[in-house]
C-alpha positions as CSV (number, residue, x, y, z in Angstrom):
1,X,87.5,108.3,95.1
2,X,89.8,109.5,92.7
3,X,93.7,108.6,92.1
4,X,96.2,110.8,90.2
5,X,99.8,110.5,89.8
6,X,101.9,112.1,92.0
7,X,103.4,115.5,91.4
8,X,106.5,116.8,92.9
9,X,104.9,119.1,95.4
10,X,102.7,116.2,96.4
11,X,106.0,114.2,97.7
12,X,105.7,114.8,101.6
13,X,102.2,113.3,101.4
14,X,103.4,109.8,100.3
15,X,104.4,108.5,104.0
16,X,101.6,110.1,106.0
17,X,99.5,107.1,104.8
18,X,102.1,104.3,105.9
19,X,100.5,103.2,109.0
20,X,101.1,100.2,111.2
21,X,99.0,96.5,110.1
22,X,98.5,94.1,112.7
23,X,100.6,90.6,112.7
24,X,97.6,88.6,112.8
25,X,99.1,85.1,111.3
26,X,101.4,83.3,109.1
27,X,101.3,82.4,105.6
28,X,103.1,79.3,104.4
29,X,103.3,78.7,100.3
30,X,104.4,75.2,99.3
31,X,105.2,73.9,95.7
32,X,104.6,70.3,95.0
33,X,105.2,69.3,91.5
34,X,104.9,72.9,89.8
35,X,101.9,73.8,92.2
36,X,101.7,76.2,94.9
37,X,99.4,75.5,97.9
38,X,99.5,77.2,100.8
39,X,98.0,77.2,104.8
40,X,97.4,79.6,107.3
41,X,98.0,80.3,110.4
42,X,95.9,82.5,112.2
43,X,97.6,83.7,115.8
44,X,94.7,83.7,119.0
45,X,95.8,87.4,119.3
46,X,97.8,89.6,117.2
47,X,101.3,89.4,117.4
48,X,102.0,92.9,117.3
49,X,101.9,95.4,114.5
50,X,104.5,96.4,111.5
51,X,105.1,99.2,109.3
52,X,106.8,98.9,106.4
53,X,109.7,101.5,105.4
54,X,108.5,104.9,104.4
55,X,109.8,105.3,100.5
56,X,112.8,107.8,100.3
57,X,111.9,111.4,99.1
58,X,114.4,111.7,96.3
59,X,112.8,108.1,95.3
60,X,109.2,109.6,95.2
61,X,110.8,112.6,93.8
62,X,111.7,110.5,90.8
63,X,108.5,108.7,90.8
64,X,106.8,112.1,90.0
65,X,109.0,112.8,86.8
66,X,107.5,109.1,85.7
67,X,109.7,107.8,82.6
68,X,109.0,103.9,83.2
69,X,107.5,104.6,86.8
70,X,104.6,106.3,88.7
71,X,103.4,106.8,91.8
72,X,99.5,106.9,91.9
73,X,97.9,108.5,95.5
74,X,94.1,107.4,96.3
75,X,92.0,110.9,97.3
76,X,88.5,111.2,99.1
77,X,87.7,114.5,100.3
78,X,90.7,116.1,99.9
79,X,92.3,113.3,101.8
80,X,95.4,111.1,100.8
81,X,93.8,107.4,101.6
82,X,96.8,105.4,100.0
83,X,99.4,105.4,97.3
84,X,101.1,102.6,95.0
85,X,104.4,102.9,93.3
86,X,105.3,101.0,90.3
87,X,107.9,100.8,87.8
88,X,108.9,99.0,84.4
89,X,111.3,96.4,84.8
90,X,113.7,95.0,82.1
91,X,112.2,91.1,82.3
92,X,108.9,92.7,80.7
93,X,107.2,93.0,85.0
94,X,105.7,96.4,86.5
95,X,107.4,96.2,89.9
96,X,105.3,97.5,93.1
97,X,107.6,99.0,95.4
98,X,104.9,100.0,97.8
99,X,101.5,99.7,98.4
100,X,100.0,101.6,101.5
101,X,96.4,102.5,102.4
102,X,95.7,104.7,105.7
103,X,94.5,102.2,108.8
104,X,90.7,103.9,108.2
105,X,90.4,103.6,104.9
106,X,91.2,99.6,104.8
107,X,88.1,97.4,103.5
108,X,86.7,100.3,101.6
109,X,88.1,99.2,98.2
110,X,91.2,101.9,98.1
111,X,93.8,98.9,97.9
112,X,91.9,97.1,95.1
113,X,91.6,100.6,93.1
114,X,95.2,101.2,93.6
115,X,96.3,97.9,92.0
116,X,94.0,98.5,89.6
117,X,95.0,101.4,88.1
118,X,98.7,100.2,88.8
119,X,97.7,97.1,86.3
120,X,96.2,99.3,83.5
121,X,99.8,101.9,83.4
122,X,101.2,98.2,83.2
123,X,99.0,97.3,80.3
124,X,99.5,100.2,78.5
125,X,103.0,99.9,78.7
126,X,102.4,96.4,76.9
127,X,104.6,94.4,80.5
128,X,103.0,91.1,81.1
129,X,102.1,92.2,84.7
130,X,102.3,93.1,88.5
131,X,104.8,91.7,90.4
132,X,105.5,92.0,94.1
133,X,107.6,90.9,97.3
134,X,105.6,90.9,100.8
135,X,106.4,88.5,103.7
136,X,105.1,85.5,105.5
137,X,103.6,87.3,108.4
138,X,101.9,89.9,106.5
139,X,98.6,87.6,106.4
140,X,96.1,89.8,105.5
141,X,98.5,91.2,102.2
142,X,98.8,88.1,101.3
143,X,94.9,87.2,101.4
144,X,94.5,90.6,99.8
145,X,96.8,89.6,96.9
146,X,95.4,86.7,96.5
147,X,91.3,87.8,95.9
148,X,93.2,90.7,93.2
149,X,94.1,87.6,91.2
150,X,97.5,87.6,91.7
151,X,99.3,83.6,92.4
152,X,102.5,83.1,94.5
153,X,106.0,83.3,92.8
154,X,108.3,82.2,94.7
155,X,108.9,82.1,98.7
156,X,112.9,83.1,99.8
157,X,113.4,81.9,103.4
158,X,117.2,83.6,103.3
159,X,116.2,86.7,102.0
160,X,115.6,88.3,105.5
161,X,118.7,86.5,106.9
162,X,120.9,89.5,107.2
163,X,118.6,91.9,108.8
164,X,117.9,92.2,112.7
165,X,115.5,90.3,114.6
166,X,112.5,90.0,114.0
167,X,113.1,90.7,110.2
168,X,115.3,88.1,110.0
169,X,112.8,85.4,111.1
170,X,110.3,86.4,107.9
171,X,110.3,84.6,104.3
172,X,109.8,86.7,101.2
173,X,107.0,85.5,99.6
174,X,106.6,86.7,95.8
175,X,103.6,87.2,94.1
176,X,102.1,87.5,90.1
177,X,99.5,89.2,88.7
178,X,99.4,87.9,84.7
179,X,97.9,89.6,82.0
C-alpha cells in the first residue's frame, strides 16, 4: 500500500471511497470522577447502514494546496482504498475532518495506515495530536479509535439536536490521540 497527498487533479477520487458502514450498536462513554468508561451495545441485527457526507470539492481543492492541512489517499493497485483529511488547529490539535476506507478494503490495515501517517504530518508540525468527532452509533469507529490509542474527549448529546431524524437522535462523541 502506499499513501500520497492529494493533488488537485486527484480531487474527484476523494468521495468514490465514502461508502455506507453498517449501524451495528451503540456506544455509551460515561465520566465518573475525571474517568471515562464506557459500554456497548451490540444490536441482534444491524440497524441499518450510514454514510457520512462526502467532503465538498473546493474543500478538497484546498486540501491539495496543504498550508496547515492535507489530504492523504491510501492506493493498492492503482486503486483509491481510503483517504484522511487533517488540518492544524489554533489550540495546538490536527483536526480529522474525514476518515473513509472503501467497504472491501476494511480489516486490511488501510484505516490504521491512514491515521498513521495523519499522526506523523501532526508530529512534524510539533501539534500535540489527533483529534476527532464521530457518533454514538458508529460502534465499530469507535472500537477502531479506540485500539489506534486514541481515549474519549468528550460526549455532546445536543450537538445533533438541530438536524433531522435520525441525526438528531445521535451523541457526538470526541476522541484524543496524545503525543
Amino acid at each position: 500500500m502506499e499513501i500520497t497527498a492529494l493533488t488537485p487533479s486527484q480531487v474527484d477520487l476523494v468521495n468514490e471511497v465514502n461508502e455506507p458502514f453498517p449501524l451495528i450498536g451503540r456506544f455509551y462513554p460515561t465520566l465518573s470522577r475525571g474517568r471515562w468508561s464506557w459500554e456497548e451495545e451490540l444490536f441482534s441485527q444491524p440497524a441499518g447502514t450510514k454514510t457520512n457526507p462526502p467532503l465538498d470539492r473546493e474543500n478538497c481543492l484546498e486540501y491539495a494546496k496543504g498550508d496547515g492541512q492535507v489530504l492523504y489517499l491510501a492506493w493498492e493497485d492503482g486503486q483509491c482504498l481510503g483517504h484522511i483529511a487533517v488540518q492544524a488547529e489554533f489550540m495546538g490539535w490536527a483536526y480529522v475532518e474525514d476518515l473513509a476506507v472503501r467497504q472491501n478494503s476494511r480489516g486490511r490495515g488501510v484505516g490504521t495506515a491512514l491515521i498513521q501517517k495523519a499522526a506523523q504530518w501532526a508530529r512534524d508540525r510539533g501539534l500535540a495530536g489527533l483529534r476527532l468527532e464521530t457518533q454514538d452509533n458508529n460502534l465499530q469507529a469507535c472500537r477502531f479509535y479506540l485500539k489506534q490509542g486514541f481515549q474519549i474527549g468528550g460526549a455532546n448529546y445536543l450537538r445533533y439536536h438541530t438536524l433531522p431524524a435520525p441525526q438528531r437522535g445521535e451523541a457526538a462523541l470526541f476522541f484524543y490521540l496524545i503525543f
